[in-house]
Structure formats: C-alpha cells, structure tokens
PDB file with one MODEL, atoms N, CA, C and O in Angstrom:
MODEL        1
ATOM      1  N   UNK A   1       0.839  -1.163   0.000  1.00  0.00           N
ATOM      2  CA  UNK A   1       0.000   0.000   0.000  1.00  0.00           C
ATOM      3  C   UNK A   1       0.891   1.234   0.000  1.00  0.00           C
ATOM      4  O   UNK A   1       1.766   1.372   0.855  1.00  0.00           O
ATOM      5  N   UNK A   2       0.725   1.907  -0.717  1.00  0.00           N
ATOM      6  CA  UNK A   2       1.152   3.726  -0.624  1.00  0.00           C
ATOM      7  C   UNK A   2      -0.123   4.434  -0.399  1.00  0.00           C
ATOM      8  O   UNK A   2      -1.298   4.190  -0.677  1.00  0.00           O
ATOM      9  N   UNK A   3       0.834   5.904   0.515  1.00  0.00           N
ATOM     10  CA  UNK A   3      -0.409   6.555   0.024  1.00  0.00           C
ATOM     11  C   UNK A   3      -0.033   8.512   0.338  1.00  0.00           C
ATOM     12  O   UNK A   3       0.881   8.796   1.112  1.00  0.00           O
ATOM     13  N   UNK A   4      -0.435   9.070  -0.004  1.00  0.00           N
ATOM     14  CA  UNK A   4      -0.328  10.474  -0.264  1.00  0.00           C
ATOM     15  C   UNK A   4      -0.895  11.502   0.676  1.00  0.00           C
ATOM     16  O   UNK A   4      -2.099  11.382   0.906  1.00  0.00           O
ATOM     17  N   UNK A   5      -0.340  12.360   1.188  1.00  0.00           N
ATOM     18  CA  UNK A   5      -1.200  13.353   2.098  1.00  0.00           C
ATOM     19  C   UNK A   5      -1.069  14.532   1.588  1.00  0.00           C
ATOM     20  O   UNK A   5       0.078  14.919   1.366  1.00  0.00           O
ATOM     21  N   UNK A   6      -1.977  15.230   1.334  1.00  0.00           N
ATOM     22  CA  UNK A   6      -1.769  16.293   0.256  1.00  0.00           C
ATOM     23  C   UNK A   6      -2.928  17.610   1.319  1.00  0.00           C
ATOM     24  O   UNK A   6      -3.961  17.398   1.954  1.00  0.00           O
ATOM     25  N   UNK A   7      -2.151  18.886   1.092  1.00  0.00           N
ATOM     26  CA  UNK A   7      -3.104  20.263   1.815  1.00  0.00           C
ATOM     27  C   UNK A   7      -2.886  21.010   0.690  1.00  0.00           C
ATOM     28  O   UNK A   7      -1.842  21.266   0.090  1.00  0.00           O
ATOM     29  N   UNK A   8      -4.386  21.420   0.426  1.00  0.00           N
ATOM     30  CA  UNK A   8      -4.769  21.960  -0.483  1.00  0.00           C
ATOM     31  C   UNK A   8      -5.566  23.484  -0.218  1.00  0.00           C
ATOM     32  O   UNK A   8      -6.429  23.725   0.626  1.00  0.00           O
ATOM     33  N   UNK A   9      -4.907  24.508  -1.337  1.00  0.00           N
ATOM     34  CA  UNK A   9      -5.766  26.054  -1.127  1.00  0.00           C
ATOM     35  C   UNK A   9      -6.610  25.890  -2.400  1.00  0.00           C
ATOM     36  O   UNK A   9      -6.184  25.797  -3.551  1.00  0.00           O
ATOM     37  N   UNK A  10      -7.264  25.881  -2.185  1.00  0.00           N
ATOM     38  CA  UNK A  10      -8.711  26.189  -3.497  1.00  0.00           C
ATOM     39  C   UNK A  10      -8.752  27.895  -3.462  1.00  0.00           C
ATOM     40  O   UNK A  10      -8.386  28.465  -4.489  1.00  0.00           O
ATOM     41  N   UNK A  11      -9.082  28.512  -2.591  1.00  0.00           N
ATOM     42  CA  UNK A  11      -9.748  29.220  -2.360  1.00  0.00           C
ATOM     43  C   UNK A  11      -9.069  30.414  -1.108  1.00  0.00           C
ATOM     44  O   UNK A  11      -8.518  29.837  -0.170  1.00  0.00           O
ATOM     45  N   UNK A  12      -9.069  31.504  -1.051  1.00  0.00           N
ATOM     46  CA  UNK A  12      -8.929  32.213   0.330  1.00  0.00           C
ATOM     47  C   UNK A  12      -9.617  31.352   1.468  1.00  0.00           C
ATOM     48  O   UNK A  12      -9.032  31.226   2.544  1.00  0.00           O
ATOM     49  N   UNK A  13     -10.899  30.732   1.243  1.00  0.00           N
ATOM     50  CA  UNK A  13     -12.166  30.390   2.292  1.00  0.00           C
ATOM     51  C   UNK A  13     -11.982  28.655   2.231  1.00  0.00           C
ATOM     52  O   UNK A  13     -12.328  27.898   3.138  1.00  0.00           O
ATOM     53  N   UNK A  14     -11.387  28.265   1.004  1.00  0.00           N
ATOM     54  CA  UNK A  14     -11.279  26.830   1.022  1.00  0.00           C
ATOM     55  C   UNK A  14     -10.252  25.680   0.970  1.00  0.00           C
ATOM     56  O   UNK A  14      -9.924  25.050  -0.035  1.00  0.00           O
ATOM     57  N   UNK A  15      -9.738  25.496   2.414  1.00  0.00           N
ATOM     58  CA  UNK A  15      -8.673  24.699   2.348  1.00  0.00           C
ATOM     59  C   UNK A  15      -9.170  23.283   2.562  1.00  0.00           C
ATOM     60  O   UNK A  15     -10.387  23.126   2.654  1.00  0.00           O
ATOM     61  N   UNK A  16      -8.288  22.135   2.661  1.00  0.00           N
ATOM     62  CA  UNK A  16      -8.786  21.008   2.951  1.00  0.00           C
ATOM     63  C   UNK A  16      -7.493  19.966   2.425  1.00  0.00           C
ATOM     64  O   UNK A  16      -6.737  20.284   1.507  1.00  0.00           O
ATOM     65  N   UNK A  17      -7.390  18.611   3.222  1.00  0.00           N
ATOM     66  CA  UNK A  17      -6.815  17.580   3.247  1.00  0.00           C
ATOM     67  C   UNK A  17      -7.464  16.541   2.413  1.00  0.00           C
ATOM     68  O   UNK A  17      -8.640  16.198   2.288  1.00  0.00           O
ATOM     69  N   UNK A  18      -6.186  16.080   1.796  1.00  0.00           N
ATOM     70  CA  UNK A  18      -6.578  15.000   0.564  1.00  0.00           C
ATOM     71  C   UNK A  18      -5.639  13.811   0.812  1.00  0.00           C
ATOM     72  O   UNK A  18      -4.409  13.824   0.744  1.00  0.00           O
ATOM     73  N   UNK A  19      -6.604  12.577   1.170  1.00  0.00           N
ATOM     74  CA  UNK A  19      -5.027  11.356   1.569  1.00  0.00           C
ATOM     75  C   UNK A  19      -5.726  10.368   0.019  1.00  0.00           C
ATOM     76  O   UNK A  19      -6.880  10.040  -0.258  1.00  0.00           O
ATOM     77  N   UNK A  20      -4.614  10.183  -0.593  1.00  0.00           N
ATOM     78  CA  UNK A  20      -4.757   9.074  -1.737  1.00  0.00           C
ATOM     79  C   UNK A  20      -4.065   7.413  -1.468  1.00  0.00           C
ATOM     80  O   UNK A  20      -2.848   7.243  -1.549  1.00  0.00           O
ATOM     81  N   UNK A  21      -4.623   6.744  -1.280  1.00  0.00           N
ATOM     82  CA  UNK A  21      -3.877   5.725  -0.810  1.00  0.00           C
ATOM     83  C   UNK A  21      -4.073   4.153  -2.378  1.00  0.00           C
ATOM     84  O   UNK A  21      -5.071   3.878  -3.045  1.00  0.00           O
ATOM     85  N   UNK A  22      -3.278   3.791  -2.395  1.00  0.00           N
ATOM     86  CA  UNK A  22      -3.085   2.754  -3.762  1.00  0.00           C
ATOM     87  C   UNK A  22      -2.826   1.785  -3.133  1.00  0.00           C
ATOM     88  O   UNK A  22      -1.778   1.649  -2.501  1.00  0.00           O
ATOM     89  N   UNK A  23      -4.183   0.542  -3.236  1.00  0.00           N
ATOM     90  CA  UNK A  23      -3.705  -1.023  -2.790  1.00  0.00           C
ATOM     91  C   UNK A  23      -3.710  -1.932  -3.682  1.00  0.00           C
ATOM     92  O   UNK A  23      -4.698  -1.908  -4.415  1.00  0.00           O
ATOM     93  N   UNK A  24      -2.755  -2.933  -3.930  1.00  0.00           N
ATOM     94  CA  UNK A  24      -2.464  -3.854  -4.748  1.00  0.00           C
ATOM     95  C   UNK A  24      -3.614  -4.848  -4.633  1.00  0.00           C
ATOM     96  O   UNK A  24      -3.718  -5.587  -3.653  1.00  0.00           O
ATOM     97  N   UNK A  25      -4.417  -4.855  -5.578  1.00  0.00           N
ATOM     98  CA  UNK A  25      -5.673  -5.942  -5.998  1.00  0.00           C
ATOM     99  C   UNK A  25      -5.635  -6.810  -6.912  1.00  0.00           C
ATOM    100  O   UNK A  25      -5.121  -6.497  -7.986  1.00  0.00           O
ATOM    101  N   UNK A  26      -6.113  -7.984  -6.735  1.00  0.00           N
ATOM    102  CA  UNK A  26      -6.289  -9.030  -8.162  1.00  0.00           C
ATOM    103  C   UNK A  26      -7.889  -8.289  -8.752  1.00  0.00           C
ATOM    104  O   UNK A  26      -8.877  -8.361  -8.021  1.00  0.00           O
ATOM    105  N   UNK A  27      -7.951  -7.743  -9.844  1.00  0.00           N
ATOM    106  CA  UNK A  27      -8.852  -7.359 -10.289  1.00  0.00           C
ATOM    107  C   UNK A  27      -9.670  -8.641 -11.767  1.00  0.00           C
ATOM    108  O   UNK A  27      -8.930  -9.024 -12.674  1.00  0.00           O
ATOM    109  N   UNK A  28     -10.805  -8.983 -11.728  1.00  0.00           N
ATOM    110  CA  UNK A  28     -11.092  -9.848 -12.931  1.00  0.00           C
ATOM    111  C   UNK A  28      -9.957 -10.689 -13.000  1.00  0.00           C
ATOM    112  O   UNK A  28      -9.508 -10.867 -14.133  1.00  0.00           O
ATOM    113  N   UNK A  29      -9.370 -11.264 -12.028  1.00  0.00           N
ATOM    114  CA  UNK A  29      -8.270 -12.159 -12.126  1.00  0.00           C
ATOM    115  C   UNK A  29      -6.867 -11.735 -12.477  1.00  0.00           C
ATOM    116  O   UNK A  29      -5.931 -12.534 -12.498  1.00  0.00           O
ATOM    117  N   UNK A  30      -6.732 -10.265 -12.792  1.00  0.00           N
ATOM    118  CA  UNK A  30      -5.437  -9.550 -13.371  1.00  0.00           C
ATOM    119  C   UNK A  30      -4.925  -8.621 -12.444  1.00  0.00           C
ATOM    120  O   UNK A  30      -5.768  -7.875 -11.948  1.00  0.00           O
ATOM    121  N   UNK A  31      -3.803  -8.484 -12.101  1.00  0.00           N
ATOM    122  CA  UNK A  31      -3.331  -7.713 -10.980  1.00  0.00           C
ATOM    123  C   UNK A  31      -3.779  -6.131 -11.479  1.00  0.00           C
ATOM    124  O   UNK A  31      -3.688  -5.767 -12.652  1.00  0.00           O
ATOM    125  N   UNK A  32      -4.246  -5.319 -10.437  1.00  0.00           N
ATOM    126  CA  UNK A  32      -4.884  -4.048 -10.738  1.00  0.00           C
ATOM    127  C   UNK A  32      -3.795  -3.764  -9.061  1.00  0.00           C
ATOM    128  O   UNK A  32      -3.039  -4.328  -8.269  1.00  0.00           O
ATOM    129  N   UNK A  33      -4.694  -2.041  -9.485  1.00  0.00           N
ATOM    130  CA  UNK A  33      -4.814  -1.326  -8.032  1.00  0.00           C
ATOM    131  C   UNK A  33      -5.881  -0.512  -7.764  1.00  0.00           C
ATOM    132  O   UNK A  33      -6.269   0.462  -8.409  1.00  0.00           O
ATOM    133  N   UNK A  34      -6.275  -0.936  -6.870  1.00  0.00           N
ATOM    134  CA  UNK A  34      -7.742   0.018  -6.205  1.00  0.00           C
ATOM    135  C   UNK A  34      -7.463   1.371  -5.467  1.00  0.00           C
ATOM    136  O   UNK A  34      -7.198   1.388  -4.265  1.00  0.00           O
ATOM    137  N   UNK A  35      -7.544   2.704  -6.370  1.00  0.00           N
ATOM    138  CA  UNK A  35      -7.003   3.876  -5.744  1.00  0.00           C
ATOM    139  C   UNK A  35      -8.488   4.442  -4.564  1.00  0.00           C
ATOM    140  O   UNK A  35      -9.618   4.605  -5.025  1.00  0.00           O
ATOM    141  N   UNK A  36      -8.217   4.624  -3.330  1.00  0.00           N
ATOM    142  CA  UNK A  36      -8.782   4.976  -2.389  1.00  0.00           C
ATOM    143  C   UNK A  36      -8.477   6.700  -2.583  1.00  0.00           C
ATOM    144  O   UNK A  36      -7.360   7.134  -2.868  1.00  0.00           O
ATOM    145  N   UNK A  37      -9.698   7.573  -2.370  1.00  0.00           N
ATOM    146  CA  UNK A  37      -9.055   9.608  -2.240  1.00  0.00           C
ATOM    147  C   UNK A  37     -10.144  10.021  -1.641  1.00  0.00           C
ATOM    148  O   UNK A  37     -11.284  10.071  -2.103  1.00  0.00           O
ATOM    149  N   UNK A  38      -9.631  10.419  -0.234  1.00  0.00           N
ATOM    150  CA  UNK A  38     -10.816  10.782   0.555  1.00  0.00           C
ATOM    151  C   UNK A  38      -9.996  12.220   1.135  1.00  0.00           C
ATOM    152  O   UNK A  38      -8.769  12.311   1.185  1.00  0.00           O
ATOM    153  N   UNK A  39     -11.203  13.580   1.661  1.00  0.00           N
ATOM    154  CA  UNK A  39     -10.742  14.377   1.817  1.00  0.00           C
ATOM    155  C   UNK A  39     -11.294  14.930   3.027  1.00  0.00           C
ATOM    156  O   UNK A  39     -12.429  14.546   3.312  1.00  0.00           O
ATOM    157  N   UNK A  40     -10.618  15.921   3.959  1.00  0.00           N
ATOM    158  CA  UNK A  40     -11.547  16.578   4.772  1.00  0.00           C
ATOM    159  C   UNK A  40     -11.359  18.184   4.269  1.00  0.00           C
ATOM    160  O   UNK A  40     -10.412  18.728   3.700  1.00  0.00           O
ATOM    161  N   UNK A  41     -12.872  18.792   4.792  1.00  0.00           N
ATOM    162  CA  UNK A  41     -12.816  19.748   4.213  1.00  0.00           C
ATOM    163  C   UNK A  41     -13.443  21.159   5.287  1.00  0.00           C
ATOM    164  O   UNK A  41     -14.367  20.796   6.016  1.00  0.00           O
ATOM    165  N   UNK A  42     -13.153  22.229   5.393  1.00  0.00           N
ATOM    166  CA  UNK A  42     -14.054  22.993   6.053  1.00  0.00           C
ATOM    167  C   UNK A  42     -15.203  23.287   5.113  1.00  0.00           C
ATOM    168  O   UNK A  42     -15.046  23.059   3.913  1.00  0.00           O
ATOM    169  N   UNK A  43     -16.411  23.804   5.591  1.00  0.00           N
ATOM    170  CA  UNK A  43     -17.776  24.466   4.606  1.00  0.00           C
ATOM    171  C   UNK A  43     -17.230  26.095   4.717  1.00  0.00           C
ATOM    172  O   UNK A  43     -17.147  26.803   5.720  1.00  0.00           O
ATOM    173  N   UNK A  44     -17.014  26.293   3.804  1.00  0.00           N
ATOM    174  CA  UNK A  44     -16.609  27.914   4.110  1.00  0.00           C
ATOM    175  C   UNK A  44     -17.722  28.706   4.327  1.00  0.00           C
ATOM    176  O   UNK A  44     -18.831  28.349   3.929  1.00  0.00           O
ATOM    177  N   UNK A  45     -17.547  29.715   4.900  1.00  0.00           N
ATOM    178  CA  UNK A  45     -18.628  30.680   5.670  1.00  0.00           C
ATOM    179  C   UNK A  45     -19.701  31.063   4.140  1.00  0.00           C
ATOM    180  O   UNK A  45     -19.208  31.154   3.015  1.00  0.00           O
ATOM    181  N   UNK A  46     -21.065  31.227   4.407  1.00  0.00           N
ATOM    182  CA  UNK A  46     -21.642  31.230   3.165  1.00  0.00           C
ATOM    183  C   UNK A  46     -22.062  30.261   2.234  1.00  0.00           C
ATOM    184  O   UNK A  46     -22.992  30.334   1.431  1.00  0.00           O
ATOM    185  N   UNK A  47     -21.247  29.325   2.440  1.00  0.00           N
ATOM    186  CA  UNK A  47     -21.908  27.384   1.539  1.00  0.00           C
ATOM    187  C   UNK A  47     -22.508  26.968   2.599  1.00  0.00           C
ATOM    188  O   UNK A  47     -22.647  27.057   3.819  1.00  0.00           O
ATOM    189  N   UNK A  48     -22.804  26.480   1.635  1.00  0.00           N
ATOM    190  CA  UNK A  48     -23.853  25.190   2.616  1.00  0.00           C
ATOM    191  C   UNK A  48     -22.390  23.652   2.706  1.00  0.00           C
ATOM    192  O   UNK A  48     -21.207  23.553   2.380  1.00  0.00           O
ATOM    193  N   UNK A  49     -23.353  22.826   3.285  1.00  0.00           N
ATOM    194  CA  UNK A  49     -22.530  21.427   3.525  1.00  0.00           C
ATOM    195  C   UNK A  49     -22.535  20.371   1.909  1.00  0.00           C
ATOM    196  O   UNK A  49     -21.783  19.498   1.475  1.00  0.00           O
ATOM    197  N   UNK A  50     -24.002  21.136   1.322  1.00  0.00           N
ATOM    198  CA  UNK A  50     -24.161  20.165   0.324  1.00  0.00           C
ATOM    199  C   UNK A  50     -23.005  20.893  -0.886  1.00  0.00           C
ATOM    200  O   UNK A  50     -22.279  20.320  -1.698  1.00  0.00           O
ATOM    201  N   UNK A  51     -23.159  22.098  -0.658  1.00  0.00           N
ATOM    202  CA  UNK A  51     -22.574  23.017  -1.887  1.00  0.00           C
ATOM    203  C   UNK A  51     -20.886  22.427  -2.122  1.00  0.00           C
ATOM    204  O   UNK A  51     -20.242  22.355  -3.169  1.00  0.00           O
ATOM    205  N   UNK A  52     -20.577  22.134  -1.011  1.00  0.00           N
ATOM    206  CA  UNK A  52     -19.243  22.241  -0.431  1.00  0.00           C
ATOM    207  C   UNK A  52     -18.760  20.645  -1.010  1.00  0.00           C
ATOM    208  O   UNK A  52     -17.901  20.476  -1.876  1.00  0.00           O
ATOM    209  N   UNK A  53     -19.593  19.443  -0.253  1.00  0.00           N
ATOM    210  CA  UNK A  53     -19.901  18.126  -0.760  1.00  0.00           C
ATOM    211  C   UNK A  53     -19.874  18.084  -2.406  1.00  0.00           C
ATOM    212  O   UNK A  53     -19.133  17.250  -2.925  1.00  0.00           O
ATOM    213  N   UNK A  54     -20.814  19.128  -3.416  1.00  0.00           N
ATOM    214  CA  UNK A  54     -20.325  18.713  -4.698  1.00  0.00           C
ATOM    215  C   UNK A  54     -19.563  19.210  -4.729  1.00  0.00           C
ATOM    216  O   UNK A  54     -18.832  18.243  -4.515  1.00  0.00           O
ATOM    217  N   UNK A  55     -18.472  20.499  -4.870  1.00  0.00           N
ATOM    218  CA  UNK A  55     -17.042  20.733  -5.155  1.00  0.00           C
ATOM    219  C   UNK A  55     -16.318  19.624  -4.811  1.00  0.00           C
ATOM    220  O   UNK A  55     -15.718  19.321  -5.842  1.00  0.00           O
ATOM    221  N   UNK A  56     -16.010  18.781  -3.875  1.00  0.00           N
ATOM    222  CA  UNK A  56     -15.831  18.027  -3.358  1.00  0.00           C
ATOM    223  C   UNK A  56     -15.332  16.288  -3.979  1.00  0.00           C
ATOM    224  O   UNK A  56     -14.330  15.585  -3.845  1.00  0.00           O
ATOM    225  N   UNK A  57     -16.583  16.158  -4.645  1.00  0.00           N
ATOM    226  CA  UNK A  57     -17.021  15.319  -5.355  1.00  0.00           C
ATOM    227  C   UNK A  57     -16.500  15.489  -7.257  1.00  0.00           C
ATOM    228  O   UNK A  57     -16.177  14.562  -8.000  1.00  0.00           O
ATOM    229  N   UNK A  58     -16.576  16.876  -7.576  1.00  0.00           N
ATOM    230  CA  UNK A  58     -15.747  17.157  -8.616  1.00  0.00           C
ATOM    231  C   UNK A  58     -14.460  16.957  -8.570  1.00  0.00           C
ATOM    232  O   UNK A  58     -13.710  16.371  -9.351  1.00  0.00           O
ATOM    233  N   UNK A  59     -14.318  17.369  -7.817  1.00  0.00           N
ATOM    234  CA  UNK A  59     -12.931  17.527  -7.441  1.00  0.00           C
ATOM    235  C   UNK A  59     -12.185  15.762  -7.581  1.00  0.00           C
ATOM    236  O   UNK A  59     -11.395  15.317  -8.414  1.00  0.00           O
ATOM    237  N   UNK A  60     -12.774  15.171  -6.516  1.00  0.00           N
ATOM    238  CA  UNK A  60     -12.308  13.661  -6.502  1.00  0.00           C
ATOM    239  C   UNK A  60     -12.362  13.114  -7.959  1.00  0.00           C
ATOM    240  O   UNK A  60     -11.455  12.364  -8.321  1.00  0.00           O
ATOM    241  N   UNK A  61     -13.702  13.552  -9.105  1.00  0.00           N
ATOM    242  CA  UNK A  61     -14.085  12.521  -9.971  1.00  0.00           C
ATOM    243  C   UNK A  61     -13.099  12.930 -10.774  1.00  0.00           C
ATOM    244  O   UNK A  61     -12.735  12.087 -11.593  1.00  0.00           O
ATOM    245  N   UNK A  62     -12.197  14.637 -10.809  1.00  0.00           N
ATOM    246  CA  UNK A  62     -11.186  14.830 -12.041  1.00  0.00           C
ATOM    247  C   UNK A  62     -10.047  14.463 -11.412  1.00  0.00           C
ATOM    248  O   UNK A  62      -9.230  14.192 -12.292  1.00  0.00           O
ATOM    249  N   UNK A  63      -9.599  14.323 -10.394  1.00  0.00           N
ATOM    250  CA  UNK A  63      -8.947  13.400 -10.182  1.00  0.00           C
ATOM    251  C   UNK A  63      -8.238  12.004 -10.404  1.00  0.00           C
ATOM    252  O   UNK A  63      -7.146  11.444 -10.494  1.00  0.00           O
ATOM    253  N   UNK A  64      -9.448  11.850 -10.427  1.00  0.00           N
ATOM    254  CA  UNK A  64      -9.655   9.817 -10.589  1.00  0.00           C
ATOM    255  C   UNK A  64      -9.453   9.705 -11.784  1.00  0.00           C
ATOM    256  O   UNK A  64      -8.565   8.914 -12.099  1.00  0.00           O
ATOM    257  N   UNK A  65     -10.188  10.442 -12.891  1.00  0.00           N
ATOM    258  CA  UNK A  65     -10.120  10.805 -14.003  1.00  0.00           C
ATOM    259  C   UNK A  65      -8.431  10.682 -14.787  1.00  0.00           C
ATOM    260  O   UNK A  65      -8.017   9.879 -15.623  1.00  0.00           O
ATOM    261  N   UNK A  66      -7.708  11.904 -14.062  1.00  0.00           N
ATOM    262  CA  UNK A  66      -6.213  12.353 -14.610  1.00  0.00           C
ATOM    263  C   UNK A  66      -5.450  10.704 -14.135  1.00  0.00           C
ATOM    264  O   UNK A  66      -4.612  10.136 -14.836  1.00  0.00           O
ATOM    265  N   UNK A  67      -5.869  10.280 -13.087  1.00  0.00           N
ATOM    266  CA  UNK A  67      -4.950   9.032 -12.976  1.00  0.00           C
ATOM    267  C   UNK A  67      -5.353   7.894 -13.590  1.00  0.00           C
ATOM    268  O   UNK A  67      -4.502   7.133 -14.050  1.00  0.00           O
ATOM    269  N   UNK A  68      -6.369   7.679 -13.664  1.00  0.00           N
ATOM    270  CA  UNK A  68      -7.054   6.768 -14.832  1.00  0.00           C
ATOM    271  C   UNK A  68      -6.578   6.894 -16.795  1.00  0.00           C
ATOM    272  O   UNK A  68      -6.459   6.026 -17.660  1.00  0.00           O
ATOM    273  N   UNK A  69      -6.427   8.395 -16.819  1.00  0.00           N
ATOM    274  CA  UNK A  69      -5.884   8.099 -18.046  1.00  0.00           C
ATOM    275  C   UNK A  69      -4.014   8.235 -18.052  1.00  0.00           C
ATOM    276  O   UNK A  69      -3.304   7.817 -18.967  1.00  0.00           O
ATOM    277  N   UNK A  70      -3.641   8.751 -17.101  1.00  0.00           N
ATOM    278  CA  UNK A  70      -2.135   8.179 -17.040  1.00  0.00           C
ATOM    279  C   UNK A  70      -2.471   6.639 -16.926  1.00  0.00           C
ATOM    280  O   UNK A  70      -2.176   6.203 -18.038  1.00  0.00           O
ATOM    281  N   UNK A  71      -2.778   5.944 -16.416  1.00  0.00           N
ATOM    282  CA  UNK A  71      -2.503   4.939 -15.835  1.00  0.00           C
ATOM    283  C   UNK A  71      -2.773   4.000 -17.192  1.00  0.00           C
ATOM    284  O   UNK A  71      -2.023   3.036 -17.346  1.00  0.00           O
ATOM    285  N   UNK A  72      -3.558   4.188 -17.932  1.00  0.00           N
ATOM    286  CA  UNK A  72      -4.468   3.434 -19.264  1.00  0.00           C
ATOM    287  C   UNK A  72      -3.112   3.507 -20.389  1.00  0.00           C
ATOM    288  O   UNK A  72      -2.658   2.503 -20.937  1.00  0.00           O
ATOM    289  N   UNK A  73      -2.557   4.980 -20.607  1.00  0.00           N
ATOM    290  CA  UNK A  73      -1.349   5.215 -20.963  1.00  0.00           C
ATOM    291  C   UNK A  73      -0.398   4.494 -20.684  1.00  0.00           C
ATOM    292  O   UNK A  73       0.135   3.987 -21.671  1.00  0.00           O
ATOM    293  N   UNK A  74       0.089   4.209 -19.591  1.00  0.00           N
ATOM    294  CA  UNK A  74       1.223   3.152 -19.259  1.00  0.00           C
ATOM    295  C   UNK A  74       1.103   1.921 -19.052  1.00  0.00           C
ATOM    296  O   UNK A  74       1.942   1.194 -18.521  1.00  0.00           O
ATOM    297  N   UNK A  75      -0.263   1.531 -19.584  1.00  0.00           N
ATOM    298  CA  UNK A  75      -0.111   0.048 -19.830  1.00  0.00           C
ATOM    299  C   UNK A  75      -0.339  -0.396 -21.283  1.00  0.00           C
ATOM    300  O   UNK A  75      -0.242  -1.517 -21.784  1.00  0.00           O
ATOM    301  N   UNK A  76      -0.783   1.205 -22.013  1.00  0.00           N
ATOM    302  CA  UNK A  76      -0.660   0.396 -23.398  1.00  0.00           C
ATOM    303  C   UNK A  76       1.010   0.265 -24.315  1.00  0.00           C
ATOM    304  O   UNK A  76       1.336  -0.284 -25.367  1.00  0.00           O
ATOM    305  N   UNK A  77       1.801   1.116 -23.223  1.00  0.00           N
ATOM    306  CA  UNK A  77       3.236   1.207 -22.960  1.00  0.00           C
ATOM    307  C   UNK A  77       3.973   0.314 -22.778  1.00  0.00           C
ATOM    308  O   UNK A  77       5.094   0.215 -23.279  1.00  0.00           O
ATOM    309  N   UNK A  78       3.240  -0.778 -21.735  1.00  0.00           N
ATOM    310  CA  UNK A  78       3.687  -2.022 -20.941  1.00  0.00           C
ATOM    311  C   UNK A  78       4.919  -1.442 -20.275  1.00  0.00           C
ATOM    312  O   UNK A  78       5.994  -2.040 -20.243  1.00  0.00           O
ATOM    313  N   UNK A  79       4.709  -0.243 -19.744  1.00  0.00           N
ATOM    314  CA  UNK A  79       5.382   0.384 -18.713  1.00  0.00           C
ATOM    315  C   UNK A  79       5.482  -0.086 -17.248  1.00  0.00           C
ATOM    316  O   UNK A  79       4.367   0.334 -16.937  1.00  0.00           O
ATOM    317  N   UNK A  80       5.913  -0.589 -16.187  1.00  0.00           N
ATOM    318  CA  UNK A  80       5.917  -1.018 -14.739  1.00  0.00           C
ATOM    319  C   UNK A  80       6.882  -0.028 -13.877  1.00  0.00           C
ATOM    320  O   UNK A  80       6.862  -0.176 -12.655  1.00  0.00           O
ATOM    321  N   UNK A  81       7.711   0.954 -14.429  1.00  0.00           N
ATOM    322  CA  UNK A  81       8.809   1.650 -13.788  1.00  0.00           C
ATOM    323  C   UNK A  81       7.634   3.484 -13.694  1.00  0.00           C
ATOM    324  O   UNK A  81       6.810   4.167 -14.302  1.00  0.00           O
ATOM    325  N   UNK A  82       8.289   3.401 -12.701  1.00  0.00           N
ATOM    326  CA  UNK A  82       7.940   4.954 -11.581  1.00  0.00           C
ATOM    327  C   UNK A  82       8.162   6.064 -12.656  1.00  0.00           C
ATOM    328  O   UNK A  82       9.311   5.968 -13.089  1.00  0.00           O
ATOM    329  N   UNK A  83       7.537   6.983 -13.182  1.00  0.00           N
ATOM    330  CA  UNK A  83       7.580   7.856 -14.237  1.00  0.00           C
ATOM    331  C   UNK A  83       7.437   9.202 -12.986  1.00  0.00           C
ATOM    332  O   UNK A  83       6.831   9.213 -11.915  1.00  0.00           O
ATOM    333  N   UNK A  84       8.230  10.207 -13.632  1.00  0.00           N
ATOM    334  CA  UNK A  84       8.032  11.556 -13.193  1.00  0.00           C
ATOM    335  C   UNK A  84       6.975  12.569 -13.903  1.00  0.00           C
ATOM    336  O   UNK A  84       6.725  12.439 -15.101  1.00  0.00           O
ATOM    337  N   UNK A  85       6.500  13.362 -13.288  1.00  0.00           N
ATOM    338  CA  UNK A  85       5.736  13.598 -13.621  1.00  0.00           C
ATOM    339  C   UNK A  85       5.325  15.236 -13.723  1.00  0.00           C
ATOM    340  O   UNK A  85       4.239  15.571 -14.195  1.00  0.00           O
TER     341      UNK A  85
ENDMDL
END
C-alpha cells in the first residue's frame, strides 16, 4: 500500500486535506490497483454542507479521471517503472 497526504488552497475560504492511498488488488483475475481519495474539508462561511460536498465530489471525480488516463497510458506502454511527472 502507498499513500499520499496532500493540503490543499482552493480558495482564500477553502482549504482542505486529501489522503490518496493505492492497494495492490487481483482485479477480474489480473493484478490491478484500487485507488482509495478521501478528503476533509471545512464548509466555508456562506456554503452550505451540500454546496461544499459537490465541489468536493468534482474535485475527486477529475482526479480519478487524470490518474485513470495516465494509468491506461502506461499500460498500453507495458510500462511497470515509476515515471516523473
């Protein structure tokens, strides 16, 4: 398992913690990895909890997104070595 701790400024009003953690899975019988990205966040003065929850939620899905297509990339590569980035 790895995993990432990341503090993030969005905003003057919006900071928040991002841990990404990567566990080694047999996926459909083929070795995968199941990326875990969970965050905490304050509601900044003026949002609501839900408002705050979808930024939130964007945020995670372009995420998942940018590593999903690196990741699709380096296997049509048949890449296994640590790339910079």
């Amino acid at each position: 398992m790895a995993s990432l701790k990341i503090y993030q400024t969005y905003h003057p009003h919006i900071t928040c913690w991002s841990i990404i953690s990567l566990h080694p899975e047999i996926i459909d019988g083929r070795p995968g990895t199941l990326v875990i990205e969970s965050f905490v966040m304050d509601v900044p003065e003026g949002n609501t909890k839900g408002e705050t929850c979808y930024f939130v939620e964007a945020l995670i899905k372009c995420n998942l997104k940018s590593l999903a297509k690196v990741s699709e990339a380096l296997a049509v590569q048949d890449r296994t070595e640590p790339i910079d980035l």
